[in-house]
C-alpha positions, 0 to 999 in steps of 0.5 A, a space after each residue: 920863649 914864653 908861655 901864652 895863655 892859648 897853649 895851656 891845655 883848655 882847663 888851666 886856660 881859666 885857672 891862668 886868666 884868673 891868676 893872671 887877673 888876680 895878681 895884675 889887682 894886686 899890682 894895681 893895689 899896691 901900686 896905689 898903696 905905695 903912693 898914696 902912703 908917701 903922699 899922705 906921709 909927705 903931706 902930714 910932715 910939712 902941713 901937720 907937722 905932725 908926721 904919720 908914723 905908718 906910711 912908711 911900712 905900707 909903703 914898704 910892705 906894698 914895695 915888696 909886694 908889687 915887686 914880688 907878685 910883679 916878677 912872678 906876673 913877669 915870669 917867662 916873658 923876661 929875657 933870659 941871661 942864658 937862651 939855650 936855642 941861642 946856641 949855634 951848635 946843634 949838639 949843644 942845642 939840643 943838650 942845654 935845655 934840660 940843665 938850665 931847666 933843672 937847675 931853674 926848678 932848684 933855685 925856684 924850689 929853694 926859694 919856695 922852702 926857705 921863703 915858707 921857712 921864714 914865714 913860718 919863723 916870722 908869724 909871731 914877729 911883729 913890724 915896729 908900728 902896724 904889729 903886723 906880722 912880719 911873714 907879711 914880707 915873706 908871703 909875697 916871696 912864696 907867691 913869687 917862688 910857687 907861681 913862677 915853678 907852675 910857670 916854668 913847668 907849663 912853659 917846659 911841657 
């Protein structure tokens, strides 16, 4: 039971295509990212000999954005664990819903204060060899936690 983007009321349709648009370029993006940072740190290791010592934090920082923007892009069309309307009694069927959706929008919503926390604490941290911040690794994790509540709450109304 996922939201498409028809059901949306007519003024969210274009704000949720261009969310959508946005983060698949991310994707893509760090997609591309990831492999061209091992390739060039592969080649530079056994052609140079002279290893790139920052492929490896792209690849990493790009790791964590394509699985972060990646769930949230995914988020309301994976399986659940738990489908309320699974249930074969109608009076459970009927009573699951609002507590597996409210203790959803607490996990999301916990995630989202801490991962804002952990940017914060992190801004003035930097990475070992780009000196990147790095709440770079955090910021994805609030895309993940906002998104994926404005997801579940559509999906809900």
């Amino acid at each position: 039971m996922f939201l498409r983007i028809e059901q949306l009321p007519r003024p969210m349709r274009r704000v949720a295509r261009m969310v959508s648009a946005l983060e698949q370029g991310v994707l893509a993006v760090c997609l591309f990212l990831i492999i061209a940072s091992v390739v060039w740190g592969v080649l530079t290791r056994y052609v140079s000999r002279v290893p790139a010592s920052w492929t490896g934090e792209v690849a990493g920082i790009a790791f964590c954005w394509l699985g972060m923007v990646g769930s949230s892009w995914l988020y309301g069309a994976h399986p659940r664990l738990f489908e309320p309307n699974a249930l074969v009694q109608t009076g459970w069927r009927k009573a699951a819903p609002l507590p597996s959706f409210a203790l959803e929008i607490a996990v999301l919503a916990f995630v989202l204060v801490y991962a804002i926390r952990q940017c914060i604490v992190n801004f003035e941290n930097p990475t070992s060899t780009l000196r990147l911040p790095t709440s770079i690794y955090y910021v994805p994790i609030v895309w993940f936690a906002s998104a994926s509540l404005l997801r579940a709450v559509f999906r809900r109304g």
